[in-house]
C-alpha distance (Angstrom), angle and dihedral (degrees) to the residues before:
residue distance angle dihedral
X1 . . .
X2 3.93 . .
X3 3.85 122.1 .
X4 3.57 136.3 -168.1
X5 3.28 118.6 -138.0
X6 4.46 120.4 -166.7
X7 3.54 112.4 -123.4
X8 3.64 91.1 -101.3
X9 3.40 98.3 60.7
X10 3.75 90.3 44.5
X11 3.67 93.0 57.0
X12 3.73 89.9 49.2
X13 3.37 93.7 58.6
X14 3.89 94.8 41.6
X15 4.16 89.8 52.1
X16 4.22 85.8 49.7
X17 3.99 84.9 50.5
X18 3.48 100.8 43.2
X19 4.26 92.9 43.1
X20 4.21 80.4 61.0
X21 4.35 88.7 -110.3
X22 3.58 81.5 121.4
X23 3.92 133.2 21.4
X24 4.00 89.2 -160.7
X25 4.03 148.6 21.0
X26 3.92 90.7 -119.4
X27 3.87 82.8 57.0
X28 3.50 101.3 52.0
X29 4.23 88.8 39.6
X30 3.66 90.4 57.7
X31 3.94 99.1 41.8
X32 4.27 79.4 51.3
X33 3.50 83.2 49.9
X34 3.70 99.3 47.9
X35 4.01 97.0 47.0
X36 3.85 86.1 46.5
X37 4.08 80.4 63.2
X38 3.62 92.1 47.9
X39 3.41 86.0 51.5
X40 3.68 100.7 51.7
X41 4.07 92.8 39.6
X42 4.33 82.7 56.5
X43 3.50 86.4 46.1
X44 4.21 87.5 62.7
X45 3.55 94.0 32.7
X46 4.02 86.7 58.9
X47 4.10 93.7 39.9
X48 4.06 87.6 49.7
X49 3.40 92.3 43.5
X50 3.75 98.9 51.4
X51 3.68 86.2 45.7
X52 4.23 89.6 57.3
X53 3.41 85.2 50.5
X54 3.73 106.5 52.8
X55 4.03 86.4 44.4
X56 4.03 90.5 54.4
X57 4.51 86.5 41.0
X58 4.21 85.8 52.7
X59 4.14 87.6 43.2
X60 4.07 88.9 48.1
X61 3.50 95.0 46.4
X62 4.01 88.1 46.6
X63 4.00 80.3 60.4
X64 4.34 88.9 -112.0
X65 3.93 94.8 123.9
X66 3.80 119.2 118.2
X67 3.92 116.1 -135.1
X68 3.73 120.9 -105.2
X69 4.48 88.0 -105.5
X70 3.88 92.1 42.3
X71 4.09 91.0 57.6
X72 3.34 99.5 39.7
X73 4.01 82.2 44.9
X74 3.85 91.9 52.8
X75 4.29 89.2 40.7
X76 4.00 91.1 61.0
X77 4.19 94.1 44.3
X78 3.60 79.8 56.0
X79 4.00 94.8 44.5
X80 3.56 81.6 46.2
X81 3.90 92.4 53.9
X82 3.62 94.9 47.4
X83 4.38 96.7 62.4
C-alpha cells in the first residue's frame, strides 16, 4: 500500500523523528495507526455506553430503579456470598 502524506504531516513526522520520539517513519505510521484504534475502540465504548444509559433512563422513568441503600444493600449480600 502507498500513501501520500501533505507536507504538513510529513514535517510532523520528520520533527517527531529527528527529536529521537521515533527512530523511523514506519514507527511513527504505526503509533498513528495504533491511537487511531484507540480512538475508534472509545468511539464504541462511548456509543455502548450511551446506549446503557438511555436503557437504565427509560427503566427509571418506568419507576424500576433501586435506591442508592437498597444496591449497595444487595452488593454486600453478594460480597457476603462470594467468601
Amino acid at each position: 500500500m502507498n500513501i501520500t502524506l501533505t507536507p504538513d504531516q510529513a514535517a510532523l513526522i520528520q520533527q517527531q523523528i529527528h527529536s529521537g520520539q521515533f527512530e523511523t517513519v514506519n514507527q511513527a505510521i504505526e503509533a498513528a495507526l495504533q491511537l487511531l484504534d484507540k480512538r475508534l475502540q472509545y468511539g464504541r465504548w462511548v456509543k455502548d455506553t450511551q446506549q446503557k444509559i438511555d436503557l437504565a433512563t427509560d427503566q427509571l422513568a418506568r419507576g424500576e430503579g433501586v435506591d442508592g441503600e437498597e444496591a449497595i444493600a444487595q452488593l454486600r449480600a453478594k460480597l457476603r456470598q462470594s467468601k
